[in-house]
N, C-alpha and C positions, 0 to 999 in steps of 0.2 A: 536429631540435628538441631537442637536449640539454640545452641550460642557457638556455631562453628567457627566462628571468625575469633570467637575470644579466647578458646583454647588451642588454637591454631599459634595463636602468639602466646600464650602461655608456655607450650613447650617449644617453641623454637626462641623463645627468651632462655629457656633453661636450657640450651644445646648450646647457646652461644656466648651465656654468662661462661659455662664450664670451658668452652674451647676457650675464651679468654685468659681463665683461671690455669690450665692448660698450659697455652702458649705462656703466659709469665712464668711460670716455672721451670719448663723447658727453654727459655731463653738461653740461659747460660748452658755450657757443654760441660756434664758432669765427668770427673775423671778421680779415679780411687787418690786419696791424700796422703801424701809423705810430708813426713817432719822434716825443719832446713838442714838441722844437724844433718843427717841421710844424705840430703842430698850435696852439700858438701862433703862427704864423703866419699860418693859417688863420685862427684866431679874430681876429686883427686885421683879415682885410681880408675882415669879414663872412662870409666862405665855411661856416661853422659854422652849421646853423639848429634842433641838440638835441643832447644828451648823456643819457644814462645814467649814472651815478656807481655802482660798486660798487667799493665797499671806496677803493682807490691805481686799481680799472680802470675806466678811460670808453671807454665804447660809445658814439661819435659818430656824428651824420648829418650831410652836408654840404648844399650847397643844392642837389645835383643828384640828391640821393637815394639817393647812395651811403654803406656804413656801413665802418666802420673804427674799430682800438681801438689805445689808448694808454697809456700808463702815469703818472700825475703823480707828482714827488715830495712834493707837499704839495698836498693838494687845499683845503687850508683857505683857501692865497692865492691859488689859481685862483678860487675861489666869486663874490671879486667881479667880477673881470672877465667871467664868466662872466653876471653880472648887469646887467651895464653894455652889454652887446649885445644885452639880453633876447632871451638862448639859454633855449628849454625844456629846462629840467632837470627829471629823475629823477634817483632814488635808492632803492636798495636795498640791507640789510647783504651783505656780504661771503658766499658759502654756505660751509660745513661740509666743508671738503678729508676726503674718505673714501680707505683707502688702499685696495687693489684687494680683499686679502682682510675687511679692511672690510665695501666695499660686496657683495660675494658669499657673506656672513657665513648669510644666511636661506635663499639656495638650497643652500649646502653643509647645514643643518639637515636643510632638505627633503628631497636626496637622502640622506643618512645617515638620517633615519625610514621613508623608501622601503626601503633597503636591510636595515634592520633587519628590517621587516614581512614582506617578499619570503622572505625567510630564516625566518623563526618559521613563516612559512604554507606553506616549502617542507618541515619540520622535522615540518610536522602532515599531509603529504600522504602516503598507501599508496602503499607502492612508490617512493616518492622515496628517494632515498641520505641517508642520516640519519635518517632517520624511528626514535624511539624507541618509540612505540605499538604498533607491527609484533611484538610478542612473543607467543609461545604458550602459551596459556592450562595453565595445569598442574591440569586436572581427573582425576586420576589417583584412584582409587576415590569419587569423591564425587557419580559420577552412573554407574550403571552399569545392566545388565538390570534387574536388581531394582527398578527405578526406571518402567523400562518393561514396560506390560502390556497384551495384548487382539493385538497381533502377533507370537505366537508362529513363524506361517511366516517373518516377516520374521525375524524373531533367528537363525532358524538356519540362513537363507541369507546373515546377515553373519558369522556365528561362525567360519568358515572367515580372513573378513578379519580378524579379531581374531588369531586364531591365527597370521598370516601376519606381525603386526605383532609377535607374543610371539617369534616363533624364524623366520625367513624362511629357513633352512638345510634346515627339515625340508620346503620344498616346494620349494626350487630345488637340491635336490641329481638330482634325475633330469630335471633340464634343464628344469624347468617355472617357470611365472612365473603370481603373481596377480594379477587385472585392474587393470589402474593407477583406474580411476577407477569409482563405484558411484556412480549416480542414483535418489534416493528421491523417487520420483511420487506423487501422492496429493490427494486435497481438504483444503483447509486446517482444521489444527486436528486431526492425524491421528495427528503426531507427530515429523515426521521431525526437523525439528533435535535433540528429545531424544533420537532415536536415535541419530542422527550422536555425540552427547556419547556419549552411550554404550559407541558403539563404542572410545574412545577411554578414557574411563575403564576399561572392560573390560582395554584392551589396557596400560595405564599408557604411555602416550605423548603426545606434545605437542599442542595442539589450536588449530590457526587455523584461525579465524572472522570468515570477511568478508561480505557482501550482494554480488549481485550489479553492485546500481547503483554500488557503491563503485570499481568500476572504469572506469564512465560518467563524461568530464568532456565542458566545453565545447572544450577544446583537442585538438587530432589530437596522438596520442601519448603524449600523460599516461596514458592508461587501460595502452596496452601495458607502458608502463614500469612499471609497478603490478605489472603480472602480472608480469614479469622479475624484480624486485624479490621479489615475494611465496615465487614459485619460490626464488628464490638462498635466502631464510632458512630455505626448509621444509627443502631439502636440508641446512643446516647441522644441522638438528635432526634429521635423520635417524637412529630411524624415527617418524614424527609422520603426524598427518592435517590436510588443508586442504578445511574445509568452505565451500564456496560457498552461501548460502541465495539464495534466487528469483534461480537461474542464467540463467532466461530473458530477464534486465534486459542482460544481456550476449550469452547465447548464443541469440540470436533469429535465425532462417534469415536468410541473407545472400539480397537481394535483394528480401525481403518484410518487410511491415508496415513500413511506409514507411519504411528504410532508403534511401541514394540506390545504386545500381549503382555510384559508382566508389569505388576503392580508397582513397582520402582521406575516406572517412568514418572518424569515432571510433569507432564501436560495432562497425563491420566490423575496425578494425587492434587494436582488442583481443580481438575473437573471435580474429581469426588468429595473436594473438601466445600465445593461449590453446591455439592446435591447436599451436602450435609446439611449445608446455614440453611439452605432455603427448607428444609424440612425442620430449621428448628427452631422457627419465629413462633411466637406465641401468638395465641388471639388480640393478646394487646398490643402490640406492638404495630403500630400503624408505619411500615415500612413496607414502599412498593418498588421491585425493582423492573426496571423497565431496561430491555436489552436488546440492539438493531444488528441485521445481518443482512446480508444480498444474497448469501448462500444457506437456506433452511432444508434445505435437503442434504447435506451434512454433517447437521447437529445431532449430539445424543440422541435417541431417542428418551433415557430416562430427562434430559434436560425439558422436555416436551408433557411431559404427562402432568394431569390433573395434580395441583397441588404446588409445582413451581411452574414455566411458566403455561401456564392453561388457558392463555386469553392471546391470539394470536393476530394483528391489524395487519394487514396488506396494504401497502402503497403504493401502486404503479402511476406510471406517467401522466399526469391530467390530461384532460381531455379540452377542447378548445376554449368550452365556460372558464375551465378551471385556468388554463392560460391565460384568459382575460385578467382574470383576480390574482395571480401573481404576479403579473405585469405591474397589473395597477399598485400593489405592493410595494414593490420593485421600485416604480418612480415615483414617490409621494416626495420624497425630495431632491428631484430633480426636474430641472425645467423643461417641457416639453411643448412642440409647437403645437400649434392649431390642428396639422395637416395630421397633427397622429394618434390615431384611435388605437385601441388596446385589443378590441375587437376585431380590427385589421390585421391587426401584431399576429395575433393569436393564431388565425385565420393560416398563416402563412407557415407556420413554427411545428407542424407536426411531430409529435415524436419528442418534443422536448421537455426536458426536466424540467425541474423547480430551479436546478443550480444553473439549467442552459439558460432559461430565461433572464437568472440574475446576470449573468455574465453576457449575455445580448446587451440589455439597459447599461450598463456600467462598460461595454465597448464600442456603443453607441453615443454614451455622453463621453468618452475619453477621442473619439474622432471630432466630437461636435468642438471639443475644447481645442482641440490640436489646428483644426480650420479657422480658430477665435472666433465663434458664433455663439451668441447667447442663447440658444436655447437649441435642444436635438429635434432636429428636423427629419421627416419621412424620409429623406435620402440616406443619413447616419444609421436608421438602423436597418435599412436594407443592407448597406455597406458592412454594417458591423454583421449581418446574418452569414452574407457571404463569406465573410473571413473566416466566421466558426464552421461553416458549413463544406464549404472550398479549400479553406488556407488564403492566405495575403497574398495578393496581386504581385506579380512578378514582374516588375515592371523593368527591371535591367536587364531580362532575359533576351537575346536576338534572336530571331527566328526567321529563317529565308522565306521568302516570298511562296515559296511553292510547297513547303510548310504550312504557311498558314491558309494556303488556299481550300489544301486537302483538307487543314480541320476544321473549316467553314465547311464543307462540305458533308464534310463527318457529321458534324452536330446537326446541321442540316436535316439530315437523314434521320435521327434521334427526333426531331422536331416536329417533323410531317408526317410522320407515321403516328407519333402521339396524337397529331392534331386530326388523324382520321379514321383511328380504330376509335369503336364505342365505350369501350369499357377503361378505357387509361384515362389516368387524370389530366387534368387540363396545364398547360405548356406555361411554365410563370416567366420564364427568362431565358435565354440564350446567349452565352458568352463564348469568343474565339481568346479573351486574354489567360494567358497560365496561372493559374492558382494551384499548389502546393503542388501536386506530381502531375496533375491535369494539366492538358493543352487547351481545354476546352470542355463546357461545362454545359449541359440542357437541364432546366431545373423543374421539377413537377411539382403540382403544390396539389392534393386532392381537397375536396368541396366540402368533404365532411372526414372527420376519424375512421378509421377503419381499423376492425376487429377481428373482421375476419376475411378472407380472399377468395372468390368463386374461379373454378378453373378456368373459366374466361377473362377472367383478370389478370391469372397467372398469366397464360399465353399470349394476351397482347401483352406485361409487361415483358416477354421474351423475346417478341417479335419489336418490340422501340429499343431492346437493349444490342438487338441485331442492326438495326437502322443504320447505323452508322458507315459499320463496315461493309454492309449491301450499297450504301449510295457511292462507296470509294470505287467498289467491283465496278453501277455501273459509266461511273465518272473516266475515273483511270484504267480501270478494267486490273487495277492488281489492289493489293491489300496491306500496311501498315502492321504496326504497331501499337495502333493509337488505342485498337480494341479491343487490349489485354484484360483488361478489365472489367469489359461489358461481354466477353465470354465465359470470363470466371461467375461472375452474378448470374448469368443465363444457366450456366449448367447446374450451381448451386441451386437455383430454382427447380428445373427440371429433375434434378437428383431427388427433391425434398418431397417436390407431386407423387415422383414413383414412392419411393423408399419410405414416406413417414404420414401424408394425407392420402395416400390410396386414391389417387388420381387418376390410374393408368388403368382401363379396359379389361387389358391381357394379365396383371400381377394384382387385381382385385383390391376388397379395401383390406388391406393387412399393412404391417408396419415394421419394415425392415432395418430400422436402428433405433435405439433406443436414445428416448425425449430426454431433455436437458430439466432440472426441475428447480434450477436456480433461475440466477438473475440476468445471470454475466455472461449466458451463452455459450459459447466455443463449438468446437469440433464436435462431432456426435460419432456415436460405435454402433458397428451393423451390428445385428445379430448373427447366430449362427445358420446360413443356409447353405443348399446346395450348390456343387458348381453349376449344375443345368439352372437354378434359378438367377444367381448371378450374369451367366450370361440371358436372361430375360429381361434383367433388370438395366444392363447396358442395352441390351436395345431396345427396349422403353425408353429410358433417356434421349436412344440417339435419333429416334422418330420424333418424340417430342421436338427438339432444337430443329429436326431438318424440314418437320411440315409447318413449323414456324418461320423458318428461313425464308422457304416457297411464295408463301405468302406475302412476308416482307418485300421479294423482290417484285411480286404482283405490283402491290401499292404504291412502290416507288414509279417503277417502267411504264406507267402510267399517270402521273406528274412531274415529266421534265421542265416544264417551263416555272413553275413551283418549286424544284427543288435550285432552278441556276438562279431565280431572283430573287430566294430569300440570302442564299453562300453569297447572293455578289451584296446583299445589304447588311450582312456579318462584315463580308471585308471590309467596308464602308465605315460603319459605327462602330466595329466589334462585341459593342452590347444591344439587344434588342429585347422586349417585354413581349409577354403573350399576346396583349392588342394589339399590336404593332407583328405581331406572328398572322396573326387574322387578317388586318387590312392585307398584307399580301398575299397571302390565300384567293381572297377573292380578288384581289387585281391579277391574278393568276391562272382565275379560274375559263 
């Protein structure tokens, strides 16, 4: 399938010149020819019973129903005779003699805008011959380490590949060769395309950048030809990098995730056209491709093996250090006040990306702009944290009075339980105003990263996710809505202890669905067990939730004065801080 699109129009040009050719000739209605002599003849001894008149030509019928056509020299001194036998006559003008390329005037248009388009869209295709788009980006010092911050392991297990792009003599003089291709795995928002530039600006070298779908079409073959193509230019530019972003669009295990088994799939002949190039770089050829994905537990495995990409970087989440340095990144230009430390920032931000971080800074200075203050103040990126973290304040929202008392109350209960089990993290905020589906919001911030979860962590956070709806029972004595949500995360936890950390006593440390090995999480699949284990595993669960519950209402029925004075100072303020959770604690105590 080399040039589908040109023979494509080759013969549907020569299907339509000919219908053309065709239709002109067929225009006219052929009818056997009589001499005029004849047909005056005819017309005398009645044998004539209609005529057609066009133009000098008559289309006659005779009386037996057969037609035939003639030529008169003067139709004007036939007319009377013609009237004198009352013969039916017609008449019609003469038509419009078209000469051939005349009449084939609008399909030759047609194919010539066929062929034009075919051509412009062949011109705009990756990896087509011609393609001018195809060029390497010259990021050469305008994106480099200094750019990237919080993965310092990862820098200095690509530095080697920088080096190797700087002077490729100083590693292959003792007969060594650096890995053709480096895979940056990671959850999205981590970093890796700005590392990949990186690398590249570091190295001052050429930099293509493609997606992986860019190499998916509908047609078998286009995609490999891409790759072919892509390869031919890297090498021209030799030493350059070709960055593939969500490589898994293309290099997805052959035979799974519904791919078909045979060889004539598209997304199979461009995986393989993809194992090909990278097995057929020469030692000289200083070309590294560098390829990101969030899902590596889906790829080839031949994509994986020594020789393509064999060098594999992990970039998960930073960790608070590393929040500091991207912070500080982040605002280098932007004005920031006195009151705000990066360390604070950091401190507060668990869990967050590289890309959370930037979008913190940058909805931080867009509130700081919008209130006209010169510079982002400690309040702006609390506010801006909220919004990413919550959703935007709902401030049109009405809520009846006896509404919002309960979810004072609610939160309440979420609050004081935190602030008296040992093992939960410390209370950062408490809001009763609505943000995004929430009524109300308790906010935890822990003291350091956590990597890993001791069962007494798990169970008081199941027993603060119960809070809530234990202080409603023993407030109002009945139970909402409100705690749709801190049931579903309670039992998700509980489910997880039993079924995949072997938390539970009675179902031992075994692992009853199988772990996720991506990035991106989702739903998890049991395995296969018995029905008698399954019902062990439901009640595992359902001890878990209810000797948590127990508990919960221990802790509360035993701070009532604690739990009405902080819900009457939610109604009051609707926002309150953890210090401000404490001063009443002890005025409470």
């Amino acid at each position: 399938m080399k040039y589908p699109i040109r023979n494509g129009v080759i013969v549907l040009g020569v299907l339509l010149i000919g219908l053309g050719i065709y239709s002109s000739w067929s225009m006219e209605k052929r009818l056997p020819p009589v001499d005029y002599t004849t047909f005056l003849a005819q017309l005398r001894s009645d044998e004539v019973k209609g005529v057609e008149i066009i133009g000098n030509k008559i289309n006659a019928t005779d009386k037996y129903g057969q037609q035939f056509q003639t030529f008169s020299p003067d139709i004007k001194q036939l007319l009377p005779k013609l009237e004198e036998g009352n013969i039916t006559i017609r008449a019609r003008p003469e038509p419009k003699s078209f000469g051939f390329f005349e009449s084939t005037l609008p399909l030759l248009i047609i194919i010539g805008a066929w062929m034009y388009w075919s051509r412009k869209s062949k011109q705009h295709e990756p990896g087509m011959k011609g393609k001018d788009s195809l060029v390497p980006q010259d990021i050469a010092g305008k994106v480099t380490f200094a750019d990237v911050a919080g993965i310092d392991e990862a820098i200095e297990e690509l530095m080697e590949t920088v080096d190797f792009l700087r002077d490729s003599s100083r590693f292959t003089r003792l007969g060594g060769r650096i890995p053709k291709g480096v895979l940056l795995q990671g959850p999205p928002g981590t970093g890796k395309t700005l590392l990949a530039k990186a690398i590249a600006g570091e190295a001052g070298v050429p930099f293509f950048s493609l997606s992986g779908s860019d190499f998916v079409e509908m047609y078998v073959g286009v995609g490999a030809s891409r790759v072919r193509h892509l390869f031919e230019q890297a090498k021209k530019h030799s030493p350059c990098i070709i960055f593939i972003d969500e490589i898994d669009a293309v290099g997805r295990s052959r035979g799974a995730g519904g791919m078909s088994q045979g060889g004539g799939d598209e997304r199979e002949q461009t995986l393989n056209a993809l194992l090909v190039e990278m097995d057929g770089f020469q030692s000289n050829e200083t070309v590294i491709i560098v390829a990101a994905t969030n899902r590596p537990d889906i790829l080839d495995p031949a994509l994986l093996r020594p020789g393509r990409f064999d060098r594999q970087v992990t970039i998960l989440p930073p960790d608070v250090k590393g929040r500091a340095m991207i912070l500080a990144v982040h605002a280098r230009n932007i004005t920031m006040g006195k009151d705000v430390t990066m360390d604070m920032v950091a401190k507060t931000t668990p869990g967050f990306t590289g890309a959370d971080l930037a979008n913190l800074i940058n909805e931080a200075a867009l509130m700081a702009a919008r209130k006209g203050k010169d510079q982002v103040e400690l309040e702006d990126v609390e506010e801006a944290k909220d919004k990413i973290l919550m959703g935007a304040e709902r401030k049109g929202m009405v809520i009846r009075d006896d509404e919002k008392k309960v979810t004072a109350y609610h939160e309440a209960g979420h609050a004081i339980v935190a602030m008296l089990l040992p093992e939960a993290d410390p209370v950062h905020k408490i809001t009763i105003i609505p943000r995004g589906r929430a009524m109300g919001v308790t906010q935890q911030v822990p003291l350091d990263d956590r990597h890993s979860y001791s069962r007494e962590y798990l169970m008081d956070r199941i027993k603060i996710l119960l809070g809530g709806r234990t202080a409603e029972e023993i407030v109002f004595n009945r139970f909402t809505t409100g705690a749709s949500n801190d049931l579903q995360v309670a039992t998700d936890i509980a489910t997880r202890m039993v079924c995949e950390w072997g938390m539970s006593p009675v179902m031992g440390p075994r692992a009853y669905v199988t772990a996720d090995k991506g990035f991106l999480g989702g739903s998890q699949q049991r395995l296969n067990y018995s029905e008698a284990t399954g019902q062990l595993i439901d009640g595992e669960i359902n001890k878990i939730i209810e000797d948590c519950l127990q508990e919960t209402m221990i802790i509360l029925q035993g701070k009532d004065d604690f739990l009405h004075n902080l819900s009457q100072h939610l109604l009051e303020k609707e926002t309150i801080n953890g210090d401000e959770v404490g001063e009443i604690m002890k005025a409470s105590a």
